[in-house]
GUMI-27657 format. One record per atom (N, C-alpha, C): residue in three letters; x, y, z. Coordinates in pm, whole numbers, plus 50000, padded with zeros to 5 digits. Each point is the difference from the previous one (the first is absolute). Last residue first. Example, Ala and Ser with C-alpha at 12.3 -4.5 7.8 and 13.67 -1.06 7.14 Angstrom:
BEGIN
SER512854977550708 SER500825011950006 SER499235010950073 ALA500294942849993 ALA499115011950000 ALA500905012050000 
% end
This chain:
BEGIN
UNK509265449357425 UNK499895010350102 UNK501725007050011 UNK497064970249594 UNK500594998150122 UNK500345010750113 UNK495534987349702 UNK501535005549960 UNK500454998450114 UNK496394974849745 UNK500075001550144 UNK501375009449956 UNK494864990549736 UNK501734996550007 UNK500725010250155 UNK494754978449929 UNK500865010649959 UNK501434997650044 UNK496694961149774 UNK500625008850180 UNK500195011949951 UNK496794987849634 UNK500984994850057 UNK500425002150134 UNK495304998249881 UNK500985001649985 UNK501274999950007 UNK495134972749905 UNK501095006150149 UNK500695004549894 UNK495675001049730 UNK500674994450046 UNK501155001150127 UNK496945027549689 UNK499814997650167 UNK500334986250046 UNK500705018449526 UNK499274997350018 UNK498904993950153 UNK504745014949901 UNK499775007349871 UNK498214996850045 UNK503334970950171 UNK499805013650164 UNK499255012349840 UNK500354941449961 UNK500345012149919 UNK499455010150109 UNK499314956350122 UNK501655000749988 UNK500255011249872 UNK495274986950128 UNK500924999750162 UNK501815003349978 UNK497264991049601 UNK499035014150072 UNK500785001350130 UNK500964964549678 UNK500525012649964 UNK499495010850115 UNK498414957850139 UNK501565000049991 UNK500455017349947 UNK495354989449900 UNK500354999850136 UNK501515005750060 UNK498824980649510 UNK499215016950072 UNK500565005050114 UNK500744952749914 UNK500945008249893 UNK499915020050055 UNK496414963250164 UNK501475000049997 UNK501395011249981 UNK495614993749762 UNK499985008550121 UNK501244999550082 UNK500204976249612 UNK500355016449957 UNK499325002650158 UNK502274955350016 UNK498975007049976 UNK500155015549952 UNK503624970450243 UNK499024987649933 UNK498535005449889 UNK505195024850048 UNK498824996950082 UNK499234990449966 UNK505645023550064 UNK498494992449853 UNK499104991550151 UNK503985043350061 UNK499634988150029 UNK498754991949899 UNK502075045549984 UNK500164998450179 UNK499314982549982 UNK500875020749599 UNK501465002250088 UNK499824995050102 UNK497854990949545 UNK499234999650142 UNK501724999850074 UNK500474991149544 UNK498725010750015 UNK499615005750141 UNK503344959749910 UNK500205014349939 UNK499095007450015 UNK498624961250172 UNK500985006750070 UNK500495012349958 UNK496744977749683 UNK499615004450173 UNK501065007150099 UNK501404973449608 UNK499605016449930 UNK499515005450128 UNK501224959950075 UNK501295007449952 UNK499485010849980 UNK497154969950071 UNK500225002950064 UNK501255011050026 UNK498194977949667 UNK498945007250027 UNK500395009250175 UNK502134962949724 UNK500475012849888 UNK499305012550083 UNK499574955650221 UNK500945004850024 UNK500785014749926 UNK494934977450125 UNK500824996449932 UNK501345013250031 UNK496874991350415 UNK500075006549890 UNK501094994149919 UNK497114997250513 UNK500744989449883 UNK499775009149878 UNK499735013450488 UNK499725004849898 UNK500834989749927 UNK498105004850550 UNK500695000449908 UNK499794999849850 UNK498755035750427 UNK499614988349952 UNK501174992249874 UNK500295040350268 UNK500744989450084 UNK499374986249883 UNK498385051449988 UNK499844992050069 UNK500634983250098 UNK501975037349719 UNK499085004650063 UNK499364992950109 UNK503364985849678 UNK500915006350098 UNK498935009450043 UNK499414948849819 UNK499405014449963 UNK500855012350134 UNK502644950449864 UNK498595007350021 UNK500175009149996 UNK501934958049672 UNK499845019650116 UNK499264996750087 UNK501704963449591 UNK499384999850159 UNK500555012650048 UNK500024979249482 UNK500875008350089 UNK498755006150090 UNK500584957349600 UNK499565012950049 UNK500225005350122 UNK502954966549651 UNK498915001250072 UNK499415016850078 UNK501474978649486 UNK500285004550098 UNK499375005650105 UNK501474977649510 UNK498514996850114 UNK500905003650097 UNK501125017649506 UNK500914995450067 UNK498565000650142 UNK500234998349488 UNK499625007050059 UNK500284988550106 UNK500774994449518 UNK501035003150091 UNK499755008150100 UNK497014972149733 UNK501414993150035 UNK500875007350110 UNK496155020949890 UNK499654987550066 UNK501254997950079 UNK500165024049621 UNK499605013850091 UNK499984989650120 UNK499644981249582 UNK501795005550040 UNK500015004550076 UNK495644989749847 UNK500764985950032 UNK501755006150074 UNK497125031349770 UNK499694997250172 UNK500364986150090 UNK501085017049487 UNK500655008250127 UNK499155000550179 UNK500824957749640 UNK499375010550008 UNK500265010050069 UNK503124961949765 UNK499625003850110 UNK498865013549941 UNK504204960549809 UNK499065013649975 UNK498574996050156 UNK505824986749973 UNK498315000849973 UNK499045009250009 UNK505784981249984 UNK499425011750028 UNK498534991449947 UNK504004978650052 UNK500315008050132 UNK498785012149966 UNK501194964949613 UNK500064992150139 UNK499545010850130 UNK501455015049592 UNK498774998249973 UNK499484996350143 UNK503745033850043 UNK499924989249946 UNK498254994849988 UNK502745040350160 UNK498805000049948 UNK499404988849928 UNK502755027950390 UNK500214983649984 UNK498465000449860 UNK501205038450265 UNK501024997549871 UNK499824988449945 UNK497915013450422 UNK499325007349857 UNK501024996549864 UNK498574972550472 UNK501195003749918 UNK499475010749828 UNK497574968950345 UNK500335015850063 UNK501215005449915 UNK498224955049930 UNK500975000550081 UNK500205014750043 UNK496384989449702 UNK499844991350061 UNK501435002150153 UNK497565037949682 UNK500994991349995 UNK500404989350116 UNK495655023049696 UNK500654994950143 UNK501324998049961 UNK496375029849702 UNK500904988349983 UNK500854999550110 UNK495015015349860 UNK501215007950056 UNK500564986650011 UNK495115024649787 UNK500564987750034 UNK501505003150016 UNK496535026449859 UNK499374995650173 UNK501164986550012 UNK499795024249574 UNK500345011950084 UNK499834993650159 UNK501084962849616 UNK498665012050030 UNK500755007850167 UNK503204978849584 UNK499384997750129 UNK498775007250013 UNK501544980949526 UNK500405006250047 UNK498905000250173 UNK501754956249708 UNK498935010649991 UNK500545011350077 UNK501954959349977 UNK499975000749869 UNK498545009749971 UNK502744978650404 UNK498625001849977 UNK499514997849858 UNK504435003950100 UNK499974990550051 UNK498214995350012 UNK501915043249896 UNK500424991649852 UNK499334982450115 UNK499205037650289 UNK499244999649842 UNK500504993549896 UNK502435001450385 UNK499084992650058 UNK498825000549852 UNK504245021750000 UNK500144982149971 UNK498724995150042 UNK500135047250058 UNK499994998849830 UNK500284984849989 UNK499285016550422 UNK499225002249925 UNK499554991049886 UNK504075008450223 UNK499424990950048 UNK498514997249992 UNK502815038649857 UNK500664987849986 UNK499144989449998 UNK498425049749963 UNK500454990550084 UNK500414986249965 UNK500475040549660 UNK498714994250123 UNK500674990250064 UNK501795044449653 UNK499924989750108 UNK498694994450033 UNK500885039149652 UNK500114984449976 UNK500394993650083 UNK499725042050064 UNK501724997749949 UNK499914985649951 UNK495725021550183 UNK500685008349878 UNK501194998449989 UNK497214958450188 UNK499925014150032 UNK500815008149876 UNK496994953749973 UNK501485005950027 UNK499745017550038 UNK496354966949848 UNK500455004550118 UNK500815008250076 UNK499274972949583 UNK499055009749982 UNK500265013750155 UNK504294973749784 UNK498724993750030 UNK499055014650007 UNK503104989149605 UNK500055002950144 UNK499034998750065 UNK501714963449713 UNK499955015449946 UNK499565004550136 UNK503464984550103 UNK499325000649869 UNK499074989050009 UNK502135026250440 UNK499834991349946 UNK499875000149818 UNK502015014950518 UNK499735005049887 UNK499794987249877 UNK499795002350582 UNK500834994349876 UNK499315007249892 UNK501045004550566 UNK499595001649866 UNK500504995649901 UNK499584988350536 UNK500784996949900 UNK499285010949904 UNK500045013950510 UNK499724991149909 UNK500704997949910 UNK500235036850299 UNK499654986250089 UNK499734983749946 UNK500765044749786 UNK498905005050086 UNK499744982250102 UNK503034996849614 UNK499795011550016 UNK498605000950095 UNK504004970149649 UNK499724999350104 UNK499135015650042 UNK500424971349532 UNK500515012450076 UNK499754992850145 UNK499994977349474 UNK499645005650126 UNK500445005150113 UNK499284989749438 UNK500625001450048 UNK499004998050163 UNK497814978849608 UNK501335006949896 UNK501235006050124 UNK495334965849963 UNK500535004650096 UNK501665005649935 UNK494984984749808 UNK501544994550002 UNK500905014450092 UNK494504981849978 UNK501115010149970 UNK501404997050011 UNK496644965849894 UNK499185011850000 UNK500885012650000 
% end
């Protein structure tokens, strides 16, 4: 289907320049290497939903043996990593809080004085630990004598 004329190394990958060119290629005539053996090996061109694995994590390795075709939610599967969920508690009430772990990262970043089990929760906490909204204020600072 395409005969494979040179190939590069570039953006983490293989490119190969092919004849005749492919439909795909970008404007110096590259496409992806591993692509282009998986469509001669097909003997059709890929659909926009379909993505070529490399079996050993090896992007260079582009042998027939080491790569498959894959959907992009089949690939999304493969390489999504089960991880367990993350035990708080609520720094208002005390209650505890099972939350996935991406969710919690953002919680902490967002929330200086602590992540809550609840927006009343949440409410509460801000209201007792901001002196802007009749929250305590700070001490007053002490000078020395």
């Amino acid at each position: 289907m395409f005969d494979i004329i040179s190939t590069c190394r570039g953006g983490g990958y293989m490119y190969a320049r092919t004849s005749p060119k492919h439909p795909n290629a970008n404007s110096k005539g590259l496409y992806p290497l591993h692509r282009v053996i998986m469509e001669n090996i097909l003997g059709r061109l890929l659909d926009r939903k379909e993505v070529v694995h490399h079996k050993d994590g090896n992007k260079f390795n582009n042998s027939d043996d080491n790569i498959e075709l894959m959907t992009i939610s089949e690939h999304s599967r493969h390489h999504s990593k089960m991880v367990d969920d993350i035990i708080d508690t609520c720094a208002y009430c005390g209650k505890e809080i099972i939350i996935k772990p991406h969710l919690y990262r953002l919680r902490v970043k967002r929330a200086k004085i602590g992540i809550s089990c609840s927006y009343s929760c949440a409410a509460k906490l801000f209201h007792n630990n901001n002196p802007k909204v009749g929250g305590s204020t700070p001490p007053p600072a002490t000078t020395p004598l």
